[in-house]
N, C-alpha and C positions, 0 to 999 in steps of 0.2 A: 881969412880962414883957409889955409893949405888943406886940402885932403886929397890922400892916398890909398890906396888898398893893394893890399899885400896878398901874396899867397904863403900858407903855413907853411913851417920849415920844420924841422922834427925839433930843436933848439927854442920854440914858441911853447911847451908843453904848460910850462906853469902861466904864463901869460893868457894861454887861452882855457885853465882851471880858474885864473884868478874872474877875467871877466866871464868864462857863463855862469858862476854864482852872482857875480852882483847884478850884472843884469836880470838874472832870472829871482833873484830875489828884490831888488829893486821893481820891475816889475808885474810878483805875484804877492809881496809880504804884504797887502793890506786886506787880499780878500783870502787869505788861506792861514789855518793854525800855523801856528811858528813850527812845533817839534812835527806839523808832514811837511812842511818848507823843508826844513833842516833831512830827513827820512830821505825827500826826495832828491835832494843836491847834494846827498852822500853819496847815493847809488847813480843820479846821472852824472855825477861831474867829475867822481873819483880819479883819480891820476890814472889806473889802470884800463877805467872803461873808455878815456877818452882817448888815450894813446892807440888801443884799439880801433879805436873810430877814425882815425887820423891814417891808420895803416889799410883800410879797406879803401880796395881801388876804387870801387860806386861813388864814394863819398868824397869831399873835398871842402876845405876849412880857408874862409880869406878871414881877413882882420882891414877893418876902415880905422884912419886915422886923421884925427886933426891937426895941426901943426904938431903933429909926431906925437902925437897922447893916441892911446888905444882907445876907440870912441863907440867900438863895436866889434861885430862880426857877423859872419854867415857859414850855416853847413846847409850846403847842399847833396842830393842823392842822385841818382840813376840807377839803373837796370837793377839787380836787386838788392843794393844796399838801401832804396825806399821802404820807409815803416807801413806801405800797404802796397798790396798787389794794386796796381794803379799801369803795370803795361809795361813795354819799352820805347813807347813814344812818348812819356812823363818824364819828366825831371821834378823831382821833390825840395822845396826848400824846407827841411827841418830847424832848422832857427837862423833868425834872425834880431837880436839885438843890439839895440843903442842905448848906451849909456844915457842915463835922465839929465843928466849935466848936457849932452850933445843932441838933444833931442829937440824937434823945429826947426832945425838946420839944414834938411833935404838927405842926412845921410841914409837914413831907412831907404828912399829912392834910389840913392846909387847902388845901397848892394842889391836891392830889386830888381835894379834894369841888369847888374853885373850875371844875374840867376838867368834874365829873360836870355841875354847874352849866351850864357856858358849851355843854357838849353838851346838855341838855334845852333850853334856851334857844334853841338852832337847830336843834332837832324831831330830832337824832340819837336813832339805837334802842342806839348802842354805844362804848363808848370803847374803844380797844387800844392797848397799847404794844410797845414791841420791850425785852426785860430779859435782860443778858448770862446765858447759864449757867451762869456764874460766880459771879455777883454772887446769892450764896443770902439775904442780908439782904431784900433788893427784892423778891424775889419770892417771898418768904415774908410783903413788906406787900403785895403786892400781891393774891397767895393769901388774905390774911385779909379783905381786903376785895370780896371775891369775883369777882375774876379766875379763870380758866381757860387754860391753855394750850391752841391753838388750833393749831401751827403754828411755827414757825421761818423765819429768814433768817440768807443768807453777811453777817458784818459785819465791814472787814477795819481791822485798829491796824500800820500799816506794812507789811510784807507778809506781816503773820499770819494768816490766814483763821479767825475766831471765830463762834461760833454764838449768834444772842442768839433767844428762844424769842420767839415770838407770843404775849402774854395779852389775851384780850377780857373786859368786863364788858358784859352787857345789861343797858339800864338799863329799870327798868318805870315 
């Protein structure tokens, strides 16, 4: 297994509309109604909203790949393209997925250590994420590689009001 990781290119647009829905439906369609599945990956994943997000300097978009198959990705934030005031010695990872087909394979670690990277890289003391409390896989990888829960925020999948916890890592 070859793997790669890319940085977004403006020419990636429908590539990276196609996988944040399957990943993000692949991993919420089993505990959330279908039509706020659908509700919520019309309004986050839209061509317009994403291309947007791709053009803020804070933020920044790679793509992991396995023998050239799209197997993931990662946005990460700083100063204040971050979805919380969290500082500017944070760096936020706003998502991070891997396709279900490419999962066990270590690649959720490489774009995790590529975040811890791209954080010491621009002088951050911290990275944090927002991880549903739900979702006991993620934040059991995220727990082992020593995250802490910090905190919480309302994160709403149609007009469901869900809890996804605060985890921060200090990096030394």
């Amino acid at each position: 297994m070859k793997i790669t990781i890319k940085d977004y290119a403006a020419e990636d647009l429908d590539k990276l509309e196609a996988i944040s829905r399957e990943t993000f439906d692949e991993t919420f369609r089993e505990q959330n109604k279908p039509e706020h599945m659908q509700a919520y990956m019309n309004q986050a994943f839209n061509r317009e909203k994403l291309e947007k997000e791709t053009r803020d300097s804070g933020s920044r978009f790679y793509f992991i790949e396995s023998d050239g198959e799209t197997a993931g990705y990662l946005k990460i934030n700083k100063d204040g393209a971050q979805t919380e005031e969290m500082g500017e010695a944070s760096l936020e990872i706003e998502r991070i997925y891997i396709k279900k087909a490419y999962q066990q394979y270590g690649l959720g670690k490489n774009l995790l250590q590529l975040a811890i990277d791209k954080a010491r890289e621009n002088s951050k003391k911290k990275v944090w994420l927002g991880v549903w409390e739900k979702n006991e896989r993620a934040i059991a990888f995220y727990r082992k590689r020593g995250f802490i829960e910090t905190g919480a925020h309302a994160f709403y999948m149609g007009d469901e009001e869900q809890t996804d916890l605060i985890m921060v890592k200090t990096l030394t």
